[in-house]
DOLUMSE-139181 format. One record per atom (N, C-alpha, C): residue number from 1; x, y, z; atom name. Coordinates in nm, 4 decimals, decimal comma, padded with zeros to 6 digits. Layout:
  seq        xx        yy        zz  atom
  NUM         X         Y         Z    CA
...
! end
This chain:
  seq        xx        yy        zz  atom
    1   22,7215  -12,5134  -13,1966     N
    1   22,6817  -12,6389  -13,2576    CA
    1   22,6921  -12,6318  -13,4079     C
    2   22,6472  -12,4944  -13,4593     N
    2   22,6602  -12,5380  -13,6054    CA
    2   22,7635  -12,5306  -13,6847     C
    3   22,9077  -12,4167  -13,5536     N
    3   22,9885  -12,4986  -13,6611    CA
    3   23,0936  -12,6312  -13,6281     C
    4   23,0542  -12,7158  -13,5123     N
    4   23,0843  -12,8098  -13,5123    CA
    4   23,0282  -12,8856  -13,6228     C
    5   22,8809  -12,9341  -13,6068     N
    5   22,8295  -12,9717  -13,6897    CA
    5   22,8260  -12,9501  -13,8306     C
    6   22,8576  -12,8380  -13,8879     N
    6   22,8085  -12,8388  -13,9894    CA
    6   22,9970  -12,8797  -14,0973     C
    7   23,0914  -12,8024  -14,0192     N
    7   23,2231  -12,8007  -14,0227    CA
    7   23,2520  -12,9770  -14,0496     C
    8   23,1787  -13,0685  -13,9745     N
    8   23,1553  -13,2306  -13,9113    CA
    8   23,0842  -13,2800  -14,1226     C
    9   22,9576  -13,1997  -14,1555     N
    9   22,9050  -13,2489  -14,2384    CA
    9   23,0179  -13,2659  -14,3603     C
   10   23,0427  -13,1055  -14,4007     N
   10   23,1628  -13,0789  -14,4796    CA
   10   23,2736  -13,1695  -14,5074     C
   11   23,3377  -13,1851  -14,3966     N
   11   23,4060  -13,2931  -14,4029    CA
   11   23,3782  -13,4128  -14,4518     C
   12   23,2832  -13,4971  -14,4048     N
   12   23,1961  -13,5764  -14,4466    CA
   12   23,1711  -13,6078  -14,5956     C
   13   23,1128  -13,5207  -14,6326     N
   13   23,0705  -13,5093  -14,7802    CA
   13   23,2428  -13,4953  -14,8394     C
   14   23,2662  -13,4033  -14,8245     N
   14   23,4128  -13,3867  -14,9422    CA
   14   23,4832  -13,4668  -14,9205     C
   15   23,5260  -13,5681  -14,8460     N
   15   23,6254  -13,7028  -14,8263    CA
   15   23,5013  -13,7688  -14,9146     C
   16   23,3988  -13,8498  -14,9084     N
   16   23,3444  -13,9057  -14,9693    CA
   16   23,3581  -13,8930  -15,0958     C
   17   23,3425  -13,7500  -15,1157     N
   17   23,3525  -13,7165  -15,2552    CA
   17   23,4645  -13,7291  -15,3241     C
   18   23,5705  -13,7358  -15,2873     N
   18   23,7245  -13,7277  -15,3306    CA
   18   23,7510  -13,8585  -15,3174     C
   19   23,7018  -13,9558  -15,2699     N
   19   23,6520  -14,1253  -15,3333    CA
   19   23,6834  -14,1772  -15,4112     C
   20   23,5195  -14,0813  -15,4485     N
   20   23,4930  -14,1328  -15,6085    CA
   20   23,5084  -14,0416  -15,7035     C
   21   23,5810  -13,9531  -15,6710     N
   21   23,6668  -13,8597  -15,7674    CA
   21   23,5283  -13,8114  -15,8382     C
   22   23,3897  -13,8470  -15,8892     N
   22   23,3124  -13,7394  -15,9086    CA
   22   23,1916  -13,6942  -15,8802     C
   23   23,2070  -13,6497  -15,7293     N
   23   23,0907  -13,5708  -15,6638    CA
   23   23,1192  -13,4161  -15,7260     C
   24   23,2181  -13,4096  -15,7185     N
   24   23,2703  -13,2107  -15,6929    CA
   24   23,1615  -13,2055  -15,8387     C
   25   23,1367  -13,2954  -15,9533     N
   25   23,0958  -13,2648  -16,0900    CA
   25   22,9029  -13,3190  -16,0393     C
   26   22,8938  -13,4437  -15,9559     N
   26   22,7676  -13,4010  -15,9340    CA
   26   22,7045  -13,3070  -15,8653     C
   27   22,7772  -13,2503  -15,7921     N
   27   22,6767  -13,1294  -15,6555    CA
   27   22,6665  -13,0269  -15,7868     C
   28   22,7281  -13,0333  -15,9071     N
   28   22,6719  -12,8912  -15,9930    CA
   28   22,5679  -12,9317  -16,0812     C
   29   22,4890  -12,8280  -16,1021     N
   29   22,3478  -12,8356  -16,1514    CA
   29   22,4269  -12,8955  -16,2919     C
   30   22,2903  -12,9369  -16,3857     N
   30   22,3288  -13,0198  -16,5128    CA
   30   22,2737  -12,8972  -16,6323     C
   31   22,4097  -12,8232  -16,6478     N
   31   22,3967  -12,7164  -16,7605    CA
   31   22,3996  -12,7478  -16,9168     C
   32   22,4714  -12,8311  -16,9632     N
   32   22,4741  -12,8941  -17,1091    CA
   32   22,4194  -13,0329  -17,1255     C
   33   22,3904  -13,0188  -17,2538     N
   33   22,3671  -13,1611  -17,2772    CA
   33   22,4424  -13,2506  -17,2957     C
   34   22,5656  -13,2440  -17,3361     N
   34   22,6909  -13,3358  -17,2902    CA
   34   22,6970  -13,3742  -17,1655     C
   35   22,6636  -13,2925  -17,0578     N
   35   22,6758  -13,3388  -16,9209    CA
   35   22,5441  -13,4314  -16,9059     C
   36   22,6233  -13,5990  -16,7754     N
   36   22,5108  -13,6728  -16,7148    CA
   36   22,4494  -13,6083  -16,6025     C
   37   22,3013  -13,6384  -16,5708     N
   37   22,2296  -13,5786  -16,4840    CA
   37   22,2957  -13,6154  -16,3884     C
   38   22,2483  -13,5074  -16,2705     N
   38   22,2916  -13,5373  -16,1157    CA
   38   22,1900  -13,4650  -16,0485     C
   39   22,1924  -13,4851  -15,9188     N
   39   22,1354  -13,3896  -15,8174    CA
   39   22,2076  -13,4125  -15,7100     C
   40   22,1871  -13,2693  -15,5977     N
   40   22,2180  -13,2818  -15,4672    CA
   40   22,0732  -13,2463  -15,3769     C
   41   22,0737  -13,2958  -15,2697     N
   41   21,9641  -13,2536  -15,2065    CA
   41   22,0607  -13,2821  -15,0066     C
   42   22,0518  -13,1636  -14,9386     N
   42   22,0644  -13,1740  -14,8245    CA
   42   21,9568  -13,1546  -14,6951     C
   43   21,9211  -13,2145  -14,6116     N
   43   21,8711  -13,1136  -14,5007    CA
   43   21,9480  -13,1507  -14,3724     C
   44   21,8950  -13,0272  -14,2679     N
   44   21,9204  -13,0208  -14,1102    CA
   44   21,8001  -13,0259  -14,0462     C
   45   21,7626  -13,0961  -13,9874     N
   45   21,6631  -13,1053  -13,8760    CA
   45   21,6911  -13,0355  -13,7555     C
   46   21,6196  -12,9449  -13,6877     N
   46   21,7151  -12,9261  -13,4952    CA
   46   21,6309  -12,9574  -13,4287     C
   47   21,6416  -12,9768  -13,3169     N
   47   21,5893  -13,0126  -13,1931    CA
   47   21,6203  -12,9053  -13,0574     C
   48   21,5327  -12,8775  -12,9408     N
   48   21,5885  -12,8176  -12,8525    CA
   48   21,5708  -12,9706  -12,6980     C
   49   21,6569  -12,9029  -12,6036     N
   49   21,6160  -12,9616  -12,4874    CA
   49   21,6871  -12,9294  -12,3708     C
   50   21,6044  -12,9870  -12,2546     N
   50   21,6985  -12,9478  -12,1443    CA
   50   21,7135  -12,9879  -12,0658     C
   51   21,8749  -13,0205  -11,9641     N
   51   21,9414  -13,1516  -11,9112    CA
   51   21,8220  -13,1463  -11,7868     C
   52   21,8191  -13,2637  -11,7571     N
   52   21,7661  -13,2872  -11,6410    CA
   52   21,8249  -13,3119  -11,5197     C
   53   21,9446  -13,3971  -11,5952     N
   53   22,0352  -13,4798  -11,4963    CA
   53   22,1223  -13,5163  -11,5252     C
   54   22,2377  -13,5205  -11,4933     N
   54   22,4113  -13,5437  -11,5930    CA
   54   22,4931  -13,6135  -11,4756     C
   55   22,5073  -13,7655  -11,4772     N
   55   22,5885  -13,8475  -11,4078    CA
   55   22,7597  -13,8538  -11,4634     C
   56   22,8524  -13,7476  -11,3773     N
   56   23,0091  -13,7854  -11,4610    CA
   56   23,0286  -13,9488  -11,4533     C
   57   22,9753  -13,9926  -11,3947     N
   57   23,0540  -14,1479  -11,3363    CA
   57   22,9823  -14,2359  -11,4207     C
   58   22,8779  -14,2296  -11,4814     N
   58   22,8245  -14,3291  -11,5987    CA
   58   22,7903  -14,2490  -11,7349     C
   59   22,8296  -14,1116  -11,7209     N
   59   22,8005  -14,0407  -11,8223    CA
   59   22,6475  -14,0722  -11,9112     C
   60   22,5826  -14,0838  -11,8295     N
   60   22,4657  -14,0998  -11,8216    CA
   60   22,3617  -13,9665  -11,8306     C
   61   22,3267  -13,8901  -11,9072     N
   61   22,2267  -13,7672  -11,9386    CA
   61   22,1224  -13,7607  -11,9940     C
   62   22,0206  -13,7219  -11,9334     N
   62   21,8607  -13,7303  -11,9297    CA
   62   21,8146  -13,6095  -11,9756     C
   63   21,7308  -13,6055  -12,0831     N
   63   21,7239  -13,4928  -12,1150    CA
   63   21,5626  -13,4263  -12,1416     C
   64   21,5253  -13,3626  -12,1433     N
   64   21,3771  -13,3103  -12,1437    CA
   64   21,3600  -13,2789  -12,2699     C
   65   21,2225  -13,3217  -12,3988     N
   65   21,2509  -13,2378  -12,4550    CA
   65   21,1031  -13,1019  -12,4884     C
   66   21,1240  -13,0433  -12,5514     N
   66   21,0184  -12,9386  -12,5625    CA
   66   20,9117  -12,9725  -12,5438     C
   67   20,8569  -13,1520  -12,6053     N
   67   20,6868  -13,1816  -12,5762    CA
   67   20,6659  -13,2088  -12,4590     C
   68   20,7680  -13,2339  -12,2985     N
   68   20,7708  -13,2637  -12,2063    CA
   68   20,8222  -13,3998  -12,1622     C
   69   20,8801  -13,4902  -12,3399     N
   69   20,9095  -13,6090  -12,2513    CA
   69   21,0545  -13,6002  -12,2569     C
   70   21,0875  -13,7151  -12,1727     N
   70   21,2150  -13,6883  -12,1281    CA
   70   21,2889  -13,8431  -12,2338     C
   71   21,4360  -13,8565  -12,1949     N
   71   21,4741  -13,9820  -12,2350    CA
   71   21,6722  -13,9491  -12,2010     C
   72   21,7054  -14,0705  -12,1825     N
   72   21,8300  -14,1139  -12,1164    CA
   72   21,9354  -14,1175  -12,2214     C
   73   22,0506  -14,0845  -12,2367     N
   73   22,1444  -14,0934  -12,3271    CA
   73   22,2861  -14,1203  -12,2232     C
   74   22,3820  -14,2600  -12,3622     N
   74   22,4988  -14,2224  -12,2784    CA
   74   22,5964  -14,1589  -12,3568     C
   75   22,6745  -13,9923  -12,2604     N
   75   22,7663  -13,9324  -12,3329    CA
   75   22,8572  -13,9935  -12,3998     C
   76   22,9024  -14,0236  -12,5462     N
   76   23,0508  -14,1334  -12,5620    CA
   76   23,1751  -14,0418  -12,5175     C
   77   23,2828  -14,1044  -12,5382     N
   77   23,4379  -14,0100  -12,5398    CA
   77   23,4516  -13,8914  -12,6264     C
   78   23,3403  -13,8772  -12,7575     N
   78   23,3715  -13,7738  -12,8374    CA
   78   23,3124  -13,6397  -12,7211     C
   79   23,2739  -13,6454  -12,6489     N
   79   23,1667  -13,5301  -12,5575    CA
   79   23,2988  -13,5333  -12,4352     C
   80   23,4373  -13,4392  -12,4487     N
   80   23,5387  -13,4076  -12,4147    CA
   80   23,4994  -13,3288  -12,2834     C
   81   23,4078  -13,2597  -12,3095     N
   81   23,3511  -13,1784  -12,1726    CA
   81   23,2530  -13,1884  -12,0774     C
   82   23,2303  -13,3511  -12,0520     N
   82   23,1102  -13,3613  -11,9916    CA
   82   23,1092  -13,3017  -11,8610     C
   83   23,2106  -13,2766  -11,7713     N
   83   23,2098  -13,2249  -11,6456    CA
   83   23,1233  -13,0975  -11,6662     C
   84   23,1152  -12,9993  -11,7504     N
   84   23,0610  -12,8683  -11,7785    CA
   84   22,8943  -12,9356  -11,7848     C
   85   22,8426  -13,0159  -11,7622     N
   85   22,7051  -13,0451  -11,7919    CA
   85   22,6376  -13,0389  -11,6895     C
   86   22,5511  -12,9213  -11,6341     N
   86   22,4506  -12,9639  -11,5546    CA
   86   22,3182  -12,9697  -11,6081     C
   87   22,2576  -12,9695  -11,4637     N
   87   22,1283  -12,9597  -11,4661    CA
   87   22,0440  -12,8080  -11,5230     C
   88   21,9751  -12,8268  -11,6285     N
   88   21,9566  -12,6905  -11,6394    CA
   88   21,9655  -12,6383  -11,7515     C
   89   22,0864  -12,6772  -11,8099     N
   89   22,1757  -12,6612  -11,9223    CA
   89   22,0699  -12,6496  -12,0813     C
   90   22,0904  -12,5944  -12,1485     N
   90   22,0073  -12,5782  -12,3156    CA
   90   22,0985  -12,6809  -12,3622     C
   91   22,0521  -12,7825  -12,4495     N
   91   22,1182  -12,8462  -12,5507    CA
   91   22,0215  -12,8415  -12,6862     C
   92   22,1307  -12,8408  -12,8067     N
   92   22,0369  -12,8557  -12,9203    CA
   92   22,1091  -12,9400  -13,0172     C
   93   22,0237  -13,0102  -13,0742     N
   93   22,0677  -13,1370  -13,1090    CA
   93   22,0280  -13,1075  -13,3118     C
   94   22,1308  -13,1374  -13,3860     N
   94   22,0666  -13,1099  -13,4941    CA
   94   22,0745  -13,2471  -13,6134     C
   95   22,0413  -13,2869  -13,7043     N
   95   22,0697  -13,4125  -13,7578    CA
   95   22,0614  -13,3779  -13,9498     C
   96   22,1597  -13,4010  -13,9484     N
   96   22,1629  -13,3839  -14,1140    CA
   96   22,2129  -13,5038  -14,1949     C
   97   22,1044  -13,4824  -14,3202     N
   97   22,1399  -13,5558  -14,4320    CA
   97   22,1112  -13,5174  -14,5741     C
   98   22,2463  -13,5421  -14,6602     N
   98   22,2780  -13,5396  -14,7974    CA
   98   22,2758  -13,6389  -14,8558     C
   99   22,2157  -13,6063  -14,9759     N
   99   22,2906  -13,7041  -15,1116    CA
   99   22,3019  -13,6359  -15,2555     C
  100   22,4175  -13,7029  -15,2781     N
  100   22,4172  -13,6539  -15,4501    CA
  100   22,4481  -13,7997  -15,5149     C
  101   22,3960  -13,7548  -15,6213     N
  101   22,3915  -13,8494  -15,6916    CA
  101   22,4379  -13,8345  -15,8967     C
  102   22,4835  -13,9235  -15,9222     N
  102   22,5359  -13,8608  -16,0727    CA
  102   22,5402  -13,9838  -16,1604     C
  103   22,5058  -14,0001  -16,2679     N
  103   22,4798  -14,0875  -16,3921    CA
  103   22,6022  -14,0885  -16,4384     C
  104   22,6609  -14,2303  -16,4705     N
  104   22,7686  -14,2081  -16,4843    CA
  104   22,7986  -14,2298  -16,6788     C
  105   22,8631  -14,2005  -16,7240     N
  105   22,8852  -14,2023  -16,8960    CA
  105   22,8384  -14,3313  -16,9396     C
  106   22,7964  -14,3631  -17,0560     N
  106   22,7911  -14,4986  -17,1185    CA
  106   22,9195  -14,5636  -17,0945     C
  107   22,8715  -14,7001  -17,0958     N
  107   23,0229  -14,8026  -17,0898    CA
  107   23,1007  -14,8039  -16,9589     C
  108   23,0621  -14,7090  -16,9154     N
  108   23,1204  -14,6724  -16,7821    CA
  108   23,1196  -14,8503  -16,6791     C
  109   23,2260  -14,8839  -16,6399     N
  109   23,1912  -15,0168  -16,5126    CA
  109   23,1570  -14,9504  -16,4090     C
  110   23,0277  -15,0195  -16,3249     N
  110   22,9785  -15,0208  -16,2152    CA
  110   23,0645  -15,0727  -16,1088     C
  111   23,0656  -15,0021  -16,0121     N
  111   23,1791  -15,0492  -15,9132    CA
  111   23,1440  -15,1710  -15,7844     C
  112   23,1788  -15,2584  -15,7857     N
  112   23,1002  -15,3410  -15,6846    CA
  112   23,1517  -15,3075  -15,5327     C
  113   23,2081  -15,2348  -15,5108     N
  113   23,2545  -15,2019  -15,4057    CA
  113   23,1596  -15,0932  -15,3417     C
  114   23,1640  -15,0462  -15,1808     N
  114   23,0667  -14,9876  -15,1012    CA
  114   23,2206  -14,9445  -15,0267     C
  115   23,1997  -14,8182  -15,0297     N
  115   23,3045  -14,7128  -14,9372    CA
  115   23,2130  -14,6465  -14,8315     C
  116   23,2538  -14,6543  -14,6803     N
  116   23,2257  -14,6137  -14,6126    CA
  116   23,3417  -14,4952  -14,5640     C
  117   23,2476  -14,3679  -14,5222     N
  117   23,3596  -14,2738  -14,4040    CA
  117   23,2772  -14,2498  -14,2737     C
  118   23,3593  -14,2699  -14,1768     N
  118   23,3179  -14,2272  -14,0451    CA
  118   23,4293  -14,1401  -13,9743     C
  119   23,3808  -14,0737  -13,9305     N
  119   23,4020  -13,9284  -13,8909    CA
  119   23,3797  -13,8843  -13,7444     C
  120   23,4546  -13,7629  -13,6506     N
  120   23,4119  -13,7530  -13,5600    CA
  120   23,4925  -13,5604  -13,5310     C
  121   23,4078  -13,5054  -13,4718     N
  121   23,4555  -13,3862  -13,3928    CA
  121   23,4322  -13,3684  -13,2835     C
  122   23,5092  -13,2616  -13,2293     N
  122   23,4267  -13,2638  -13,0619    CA
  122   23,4815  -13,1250  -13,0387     C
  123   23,4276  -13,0578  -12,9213     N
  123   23,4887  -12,9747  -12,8785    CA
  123   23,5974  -12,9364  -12,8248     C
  124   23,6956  -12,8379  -12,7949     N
  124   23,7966  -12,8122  -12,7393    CA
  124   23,8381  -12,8066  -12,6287     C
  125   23,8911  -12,8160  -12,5430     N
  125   23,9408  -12,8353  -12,3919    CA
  125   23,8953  -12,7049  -12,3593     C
  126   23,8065  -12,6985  -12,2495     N
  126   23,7540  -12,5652  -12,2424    CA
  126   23,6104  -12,5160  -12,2851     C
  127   23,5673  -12,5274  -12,4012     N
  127   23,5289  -12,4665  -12,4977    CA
  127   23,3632  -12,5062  -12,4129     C
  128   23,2499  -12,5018  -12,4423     N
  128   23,1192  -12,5340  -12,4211    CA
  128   23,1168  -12,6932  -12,4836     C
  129   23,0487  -12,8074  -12,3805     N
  129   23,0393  -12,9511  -12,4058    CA
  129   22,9602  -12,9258  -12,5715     C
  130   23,0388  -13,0213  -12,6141     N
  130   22,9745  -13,0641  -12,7963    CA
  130   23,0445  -13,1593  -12,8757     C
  131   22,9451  -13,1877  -12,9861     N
  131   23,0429  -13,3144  -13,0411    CA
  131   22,9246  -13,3555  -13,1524     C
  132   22,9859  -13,3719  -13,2544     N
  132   22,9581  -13,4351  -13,3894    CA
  132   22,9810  -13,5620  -13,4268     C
  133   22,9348  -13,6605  -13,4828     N
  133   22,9670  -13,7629  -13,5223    CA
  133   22,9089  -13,8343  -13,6615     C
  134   22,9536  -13,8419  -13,8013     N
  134   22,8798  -13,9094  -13,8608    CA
  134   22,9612  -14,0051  -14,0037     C
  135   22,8325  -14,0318  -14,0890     N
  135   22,9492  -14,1244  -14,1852    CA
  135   22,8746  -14,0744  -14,3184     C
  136   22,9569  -14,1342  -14,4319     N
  136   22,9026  -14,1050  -14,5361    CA
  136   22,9455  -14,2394  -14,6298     C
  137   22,8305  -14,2446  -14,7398     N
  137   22,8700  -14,3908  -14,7899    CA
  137   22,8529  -14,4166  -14,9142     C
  138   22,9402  -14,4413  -15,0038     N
  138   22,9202  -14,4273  -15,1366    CA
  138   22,9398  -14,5323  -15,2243     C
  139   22,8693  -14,6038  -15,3237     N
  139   22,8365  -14,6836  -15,4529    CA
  139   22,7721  -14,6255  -15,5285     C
  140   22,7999  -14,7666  -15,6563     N
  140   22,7101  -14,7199  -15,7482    CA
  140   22,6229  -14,8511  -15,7760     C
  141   22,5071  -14,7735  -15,8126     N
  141   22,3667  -14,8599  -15,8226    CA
  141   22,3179  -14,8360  -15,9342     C
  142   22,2664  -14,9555  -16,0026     N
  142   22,2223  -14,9961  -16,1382    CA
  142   22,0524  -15,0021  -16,1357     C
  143   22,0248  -14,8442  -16,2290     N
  143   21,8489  -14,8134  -16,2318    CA
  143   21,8083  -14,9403  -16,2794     C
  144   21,7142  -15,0174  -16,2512     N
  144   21,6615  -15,1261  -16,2715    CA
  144   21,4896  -15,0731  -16,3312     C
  145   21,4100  -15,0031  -16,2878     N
  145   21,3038  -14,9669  -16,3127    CA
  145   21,2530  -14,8080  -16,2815     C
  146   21,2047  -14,7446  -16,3223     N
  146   21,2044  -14,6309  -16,2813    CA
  146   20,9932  -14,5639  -16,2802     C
  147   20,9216  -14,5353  -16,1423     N
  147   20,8020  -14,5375  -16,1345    CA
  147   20,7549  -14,3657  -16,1509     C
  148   20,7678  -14,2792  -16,2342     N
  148   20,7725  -14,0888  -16,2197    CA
  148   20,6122  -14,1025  -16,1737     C
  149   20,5408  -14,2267  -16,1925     N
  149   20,3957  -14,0943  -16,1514    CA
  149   20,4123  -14,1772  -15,9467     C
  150   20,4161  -14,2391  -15,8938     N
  150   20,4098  -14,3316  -15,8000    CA
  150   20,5876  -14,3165  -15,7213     C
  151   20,6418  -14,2237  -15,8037     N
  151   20,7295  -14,2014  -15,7615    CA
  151   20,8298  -14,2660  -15,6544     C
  152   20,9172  -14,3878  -15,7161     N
  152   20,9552  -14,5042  -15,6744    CA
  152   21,0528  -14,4882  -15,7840     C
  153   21,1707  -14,5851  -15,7400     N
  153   21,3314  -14,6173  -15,8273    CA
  153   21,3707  -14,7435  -15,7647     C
  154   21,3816  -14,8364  -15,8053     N
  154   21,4102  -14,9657  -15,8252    CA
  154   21,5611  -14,9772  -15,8701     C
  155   21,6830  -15,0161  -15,7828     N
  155   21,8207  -14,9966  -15,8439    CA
  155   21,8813  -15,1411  -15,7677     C
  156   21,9815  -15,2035  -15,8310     N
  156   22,0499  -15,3261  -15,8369    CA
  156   22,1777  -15,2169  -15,7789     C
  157   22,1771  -15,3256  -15,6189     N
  157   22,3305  -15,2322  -15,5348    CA
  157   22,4555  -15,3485  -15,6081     C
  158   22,5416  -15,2508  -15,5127     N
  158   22,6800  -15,3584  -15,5585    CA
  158   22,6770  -15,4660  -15,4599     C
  159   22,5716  -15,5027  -15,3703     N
  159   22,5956  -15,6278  -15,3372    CA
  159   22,5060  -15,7541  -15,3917     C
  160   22,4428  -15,6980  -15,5367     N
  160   22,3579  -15,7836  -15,5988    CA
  160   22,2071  -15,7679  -15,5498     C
  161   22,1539  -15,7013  -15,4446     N
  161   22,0719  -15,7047  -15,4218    CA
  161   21,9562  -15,5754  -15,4902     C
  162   21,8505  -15,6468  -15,4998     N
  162   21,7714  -15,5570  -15,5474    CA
  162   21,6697  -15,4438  -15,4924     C
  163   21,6415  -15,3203  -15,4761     N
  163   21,5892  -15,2254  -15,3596    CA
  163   21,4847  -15,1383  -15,4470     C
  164   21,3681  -15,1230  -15,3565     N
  164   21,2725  -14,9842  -15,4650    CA
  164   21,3005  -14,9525  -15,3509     C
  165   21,3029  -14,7782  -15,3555     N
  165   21,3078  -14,6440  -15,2968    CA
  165   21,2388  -14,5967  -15,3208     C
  166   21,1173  -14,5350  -15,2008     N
  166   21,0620  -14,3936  -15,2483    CA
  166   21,1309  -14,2601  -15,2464     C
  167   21,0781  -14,1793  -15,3698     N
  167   21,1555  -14,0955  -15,4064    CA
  167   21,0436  -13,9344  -15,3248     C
  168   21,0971  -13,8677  -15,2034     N
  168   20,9940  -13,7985  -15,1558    CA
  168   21,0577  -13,6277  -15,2195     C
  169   21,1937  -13,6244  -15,2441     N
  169   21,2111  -13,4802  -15,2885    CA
  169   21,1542  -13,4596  -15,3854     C
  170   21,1546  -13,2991  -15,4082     N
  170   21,1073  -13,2445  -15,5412    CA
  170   21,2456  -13,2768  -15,6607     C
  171   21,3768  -13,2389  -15,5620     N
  171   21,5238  -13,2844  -15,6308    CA
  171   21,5038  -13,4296  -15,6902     C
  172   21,5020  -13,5021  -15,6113     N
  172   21,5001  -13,6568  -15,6798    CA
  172   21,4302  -13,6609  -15,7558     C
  173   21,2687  -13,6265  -15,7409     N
  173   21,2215  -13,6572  -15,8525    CA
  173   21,2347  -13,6314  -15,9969     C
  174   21,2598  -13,5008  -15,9926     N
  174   21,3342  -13,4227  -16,1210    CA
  174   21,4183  -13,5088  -16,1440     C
  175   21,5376  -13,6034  -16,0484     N
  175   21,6292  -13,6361  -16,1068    CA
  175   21,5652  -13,7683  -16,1998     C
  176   21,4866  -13,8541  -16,0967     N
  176   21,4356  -13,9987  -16,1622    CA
  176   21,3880  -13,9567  -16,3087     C
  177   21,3166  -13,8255  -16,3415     N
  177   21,2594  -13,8330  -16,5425    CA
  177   21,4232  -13,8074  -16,6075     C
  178   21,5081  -13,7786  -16,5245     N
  178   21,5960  -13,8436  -16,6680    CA
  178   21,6666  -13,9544  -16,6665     C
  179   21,6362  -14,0711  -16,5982     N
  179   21,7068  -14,1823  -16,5657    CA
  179   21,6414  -14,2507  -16,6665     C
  180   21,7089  -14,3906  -16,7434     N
  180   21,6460  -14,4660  -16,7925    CA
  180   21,7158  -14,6182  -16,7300     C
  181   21,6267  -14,7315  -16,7809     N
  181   21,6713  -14,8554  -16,7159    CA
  181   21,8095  -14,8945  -16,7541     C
  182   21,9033  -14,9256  -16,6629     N
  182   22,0158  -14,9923  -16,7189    CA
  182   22,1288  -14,8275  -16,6865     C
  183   22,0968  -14,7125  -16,6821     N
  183   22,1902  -14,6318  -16,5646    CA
  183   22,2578  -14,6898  -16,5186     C
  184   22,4113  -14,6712  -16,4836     N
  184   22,4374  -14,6815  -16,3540    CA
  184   22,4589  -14,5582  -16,2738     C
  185   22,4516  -14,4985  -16,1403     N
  185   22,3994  -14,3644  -16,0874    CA
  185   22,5700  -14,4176  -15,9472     C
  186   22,6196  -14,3241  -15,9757     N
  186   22,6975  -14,3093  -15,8183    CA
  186   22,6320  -14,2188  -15,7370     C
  187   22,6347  -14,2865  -15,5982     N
  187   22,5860  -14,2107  -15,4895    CA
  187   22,6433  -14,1588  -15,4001     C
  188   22,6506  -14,0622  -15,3646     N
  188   22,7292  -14,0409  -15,2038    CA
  188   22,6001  -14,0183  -15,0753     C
  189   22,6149  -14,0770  -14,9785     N
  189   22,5168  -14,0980  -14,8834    CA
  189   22,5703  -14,0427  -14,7632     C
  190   22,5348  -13,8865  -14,6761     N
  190   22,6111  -13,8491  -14,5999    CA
  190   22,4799  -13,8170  -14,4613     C
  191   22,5150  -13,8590  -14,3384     N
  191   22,4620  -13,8230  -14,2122    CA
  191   22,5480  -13,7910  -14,0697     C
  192   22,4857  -13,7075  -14,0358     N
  192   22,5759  -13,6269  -13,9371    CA
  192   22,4589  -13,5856  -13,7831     C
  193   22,5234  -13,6093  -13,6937     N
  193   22,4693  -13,5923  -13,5810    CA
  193   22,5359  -13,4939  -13,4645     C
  194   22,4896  -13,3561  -13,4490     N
  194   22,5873  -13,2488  -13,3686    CA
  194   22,4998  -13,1911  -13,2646     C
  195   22,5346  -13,1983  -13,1515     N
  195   22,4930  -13,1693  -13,0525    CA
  195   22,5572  -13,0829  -12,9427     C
  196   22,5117  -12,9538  -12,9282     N
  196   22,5795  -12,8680  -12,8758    CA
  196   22,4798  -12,8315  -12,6975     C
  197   22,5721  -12,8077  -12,5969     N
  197   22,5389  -12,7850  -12,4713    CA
  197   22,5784  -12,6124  -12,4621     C
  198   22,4454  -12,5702  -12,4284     N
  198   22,4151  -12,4020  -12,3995    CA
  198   22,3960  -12,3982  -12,3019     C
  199   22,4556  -12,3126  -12,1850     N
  199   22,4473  -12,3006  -12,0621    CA
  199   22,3320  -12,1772  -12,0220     C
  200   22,2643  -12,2107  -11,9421     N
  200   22,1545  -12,1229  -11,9059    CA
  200   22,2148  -11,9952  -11,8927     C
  201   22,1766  -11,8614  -11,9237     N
  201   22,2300  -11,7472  -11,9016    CA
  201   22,1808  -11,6951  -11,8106     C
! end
């Protein structure tokens, strides 16, 4: 699973990034003072569970999870190996999300445009049932207000609309004390969903 998944994130992020031509300069820490602030912040969540029940004919799979409850999923086409699924089976499910983010120079134009990537992997003919799927999504948004003790950011998207965010990282927040009103900040917005089937040993 993780290196579907994580192989799935990668991808993800660096097409996004090659966009807007400058993530590769935000994911690096902000060493000079010539350089605009940025941050990156990623996580992975996992999950365990285990099949209950795996229908080939509606691709239909029920799955148990560790607190005892159960719940129904349907396999899509990216899950190449569903025949390999029984009852029994370990699956672990993991869910990740990134963002970086970068201040862009004075004078700089704000882009009104919203780039989406969607993405997909799966396993190999053969290989143990698995499969990744996710997108990543990138603009730039205009700091409108900025809250460091209440920790909140208020930013004007490119579709005119106006949004406060709570800001829960320790990363973001660091990033919000050097923002001032009237920023504009490019974002890259990346989530990924990989789920790998472990066969009971």
């Amino acid at each position: 699973m993780k290196t579907i998944g994580y192989s799935l994130m990668s991808a993800i992020f660096l097409t996004a990034a090659a966009a807007h031509g400058g993530a590769e300069t935000a994911t690096k820490p902000t060493t000079a003072a010539t350089e605009h602030p940025s941050m990156q912040r990623e996580k992975v969540e996992e999950a365990h569970a285990t099949v209950v029940s795996a229908d080939p004919a509606t691709r239909i799979i029920t799955l148990k999870g560790e607190d005892g409850r159960t719940g129904a999923f349907t396999a899509g086409p990216e899950v190449k190996n569903f025949a390999q699924i029984h009852a029994g089976d370990k699956v672990v499910v993991s869910y990740y999300r990134g963002i970086a983010a970068q201040v862009l120079p004075p004078g700089a134009a704000a882009s009104k445009e919203v780039n989406q990537v969607d993405l997909g992997v799966t396993a190999q003919p053969g290989a143990q049932p698995g499969a990744a799927v996710g997108s990543a999504i990138r603009g730039t948004v205009v700091v409108q207000s900025i809250d460091t003790k209440g920790n909140m950011l208020t930013v004007l998207k490119p579709d005119g609309a106006t949004r406060t965010v709570p800001i829960e990282s320790d990363e973001g927040r660091a990033f919000i004390k050097k923002l001032k009103k009237g920023d504009k900040v490019d974002v890259v917005y990346a989530e990924a969903l990989a789920v790998e089937v472990r066969p009971e040993s």
